[in-house]
C-alpha positions in Angstrom: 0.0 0.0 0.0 0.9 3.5 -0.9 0.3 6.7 1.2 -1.9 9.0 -1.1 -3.2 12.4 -0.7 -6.2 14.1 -2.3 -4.8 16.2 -5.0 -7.6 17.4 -7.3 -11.1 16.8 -8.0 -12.6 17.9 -11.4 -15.6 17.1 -13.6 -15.3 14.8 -16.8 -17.3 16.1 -19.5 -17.9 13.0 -21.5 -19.4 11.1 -18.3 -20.8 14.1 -16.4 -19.1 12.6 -13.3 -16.8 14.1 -10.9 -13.3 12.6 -11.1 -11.3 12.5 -7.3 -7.6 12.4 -8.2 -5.7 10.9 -5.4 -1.3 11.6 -5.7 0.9 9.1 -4.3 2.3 11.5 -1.3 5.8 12.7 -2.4 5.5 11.6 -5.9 3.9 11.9 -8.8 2.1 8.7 -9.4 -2.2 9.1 -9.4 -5.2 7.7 -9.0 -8.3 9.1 -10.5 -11.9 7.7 -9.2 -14.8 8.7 -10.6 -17.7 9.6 -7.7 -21.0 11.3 -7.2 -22.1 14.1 -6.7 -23.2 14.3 -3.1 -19.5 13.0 -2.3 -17.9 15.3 -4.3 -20.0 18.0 -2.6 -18.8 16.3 0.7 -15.0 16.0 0.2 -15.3 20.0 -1.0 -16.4 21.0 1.9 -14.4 19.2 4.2 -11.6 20.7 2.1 -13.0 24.2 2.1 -14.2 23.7 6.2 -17.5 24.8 4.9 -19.6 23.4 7.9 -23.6 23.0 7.9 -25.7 23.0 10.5 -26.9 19.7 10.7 -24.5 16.2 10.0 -24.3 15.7 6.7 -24.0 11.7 6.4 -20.2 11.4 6.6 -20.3 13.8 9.5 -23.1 11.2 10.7 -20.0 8.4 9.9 -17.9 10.5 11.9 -19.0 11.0 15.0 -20.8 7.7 15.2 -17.0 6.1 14.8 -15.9 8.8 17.6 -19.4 8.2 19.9 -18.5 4.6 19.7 -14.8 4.6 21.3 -13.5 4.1 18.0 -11.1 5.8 15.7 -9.8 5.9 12.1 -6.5 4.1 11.6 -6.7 4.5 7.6 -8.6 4.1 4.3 -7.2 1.7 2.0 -8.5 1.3 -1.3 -7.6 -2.4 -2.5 -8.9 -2.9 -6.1 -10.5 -2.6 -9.4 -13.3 -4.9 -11.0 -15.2 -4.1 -13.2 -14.8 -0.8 -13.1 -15.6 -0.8 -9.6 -13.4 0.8 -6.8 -13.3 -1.1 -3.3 -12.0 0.4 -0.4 -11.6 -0.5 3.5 -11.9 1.6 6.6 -10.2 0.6 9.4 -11.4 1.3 12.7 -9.5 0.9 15.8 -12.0 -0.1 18.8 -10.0 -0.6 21.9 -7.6 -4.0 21.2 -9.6 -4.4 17.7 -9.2 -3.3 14.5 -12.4 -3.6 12.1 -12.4 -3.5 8.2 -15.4 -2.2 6.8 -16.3 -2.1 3.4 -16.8 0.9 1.8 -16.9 2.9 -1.5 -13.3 5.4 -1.7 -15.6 8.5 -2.5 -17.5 7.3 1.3 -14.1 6.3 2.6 -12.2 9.5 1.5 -14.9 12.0 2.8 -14.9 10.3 6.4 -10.7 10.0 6.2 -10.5 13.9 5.6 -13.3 14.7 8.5 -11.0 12.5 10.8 -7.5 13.3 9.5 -6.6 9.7 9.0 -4.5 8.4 5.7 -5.6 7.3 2.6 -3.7 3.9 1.2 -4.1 2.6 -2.1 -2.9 -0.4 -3.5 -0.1 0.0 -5.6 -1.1 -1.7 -9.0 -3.7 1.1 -9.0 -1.1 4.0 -9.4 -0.6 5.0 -12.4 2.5 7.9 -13.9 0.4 10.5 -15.4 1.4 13.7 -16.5 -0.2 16.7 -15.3 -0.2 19.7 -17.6 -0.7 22.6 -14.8 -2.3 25.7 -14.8 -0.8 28.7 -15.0 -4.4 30.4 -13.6 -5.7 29.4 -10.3 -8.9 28.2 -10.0 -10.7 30.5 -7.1 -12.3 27.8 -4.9 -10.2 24.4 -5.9 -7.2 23.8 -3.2 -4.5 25.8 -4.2 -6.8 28.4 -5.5 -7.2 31.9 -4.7 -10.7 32.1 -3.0 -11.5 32.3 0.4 -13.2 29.1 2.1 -15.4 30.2 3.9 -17.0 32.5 1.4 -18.6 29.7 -0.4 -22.4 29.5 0.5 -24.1 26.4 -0.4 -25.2 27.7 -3.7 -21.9 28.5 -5.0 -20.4 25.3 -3.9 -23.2 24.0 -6.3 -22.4 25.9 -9.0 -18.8 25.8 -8.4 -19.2 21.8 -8.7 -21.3 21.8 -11.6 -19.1 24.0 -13.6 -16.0 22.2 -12.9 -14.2 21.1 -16.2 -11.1 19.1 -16.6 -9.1 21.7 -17.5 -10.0 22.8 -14.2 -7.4 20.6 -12.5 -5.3 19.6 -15.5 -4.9 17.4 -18.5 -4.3 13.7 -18.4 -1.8 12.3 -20.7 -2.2 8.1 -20.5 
């Protein structure tokens, strides 16, 4: 298993779906993962520290994991079939140490919230190049705009007008 950091997250135009890239940490290898929506929504504003006032359902995940005596060791994300993605968290409980089954997008959204690390396995790296902007993108890590400026409504917008050039071109 490799240590991997989110690095960008982006919308592909030919699916309409919101792709997560994941960057080995200190290196360049990367892992895109297409996700939903709602996750996407969810990993932006844990990035951004946009908070709501009600749990949103990895919030939920959160603090039942905390609630319950239990903490986040790490995500792993193990494989590939069929064009499926399958991850792990691992919860420490005292002595134990539980796997649970989970999608990444799920996984990754509840590993930021805690601060634990993301794993993946390393067949599912891949060297990509990334052509990089020379424009920041106001909102997108690394960007220019304030965090807590977004309201929910421009985090919507912001989401649904996300291109790929937005985080940078894949060459595979």
């Amino acid at each position: 298993m490799v240590e991997v950091v989110v690095a960008r997250l982006g919308l592909d135009s030919t699916t309409q779906s919101y792709v997560l890239v994941l960057q080995e940490k200190g290196g360049t290898r990367l892992l895109p993962i297409w996700i939903g929506q709602p996750e996407a929504e969810s990993i932006v504003m844990q990035i951004h520290s946009i908070k709501r006032v009600r749990p949103l359902t990895h919030d939920l995940c959160k603090n039942l994991i905390l609630g319950l005596g239990g903490s986040l060791r790490r995500v792993q994300i193990t494989r590939v079939e069929k064009n499926t993605y399958y991850a792990e968290l691992h919860i420490n409980r005292g002595d134990n140490v539980v796997q649970i089954d989970a999608r990444p997008s799920d996984s990754i959204a509840i590993a930021l919230r805690l601060a634990a690390p993301i794993f993946a396995a390393e067949a599912l790296l891949s060297t990509v190049e990334i052509e990089e902007q020379t424009d920041e993108t106001p909102g997108v890590p690394g960007g220019t705009a304030d965090a807590g400026e977004l309201s929910a409504d421009q985090l919507k917008e912001y989401l649904e007008n996300l291109r790929p050039e937005d985080f940078g071109k894949f060459n595979l």
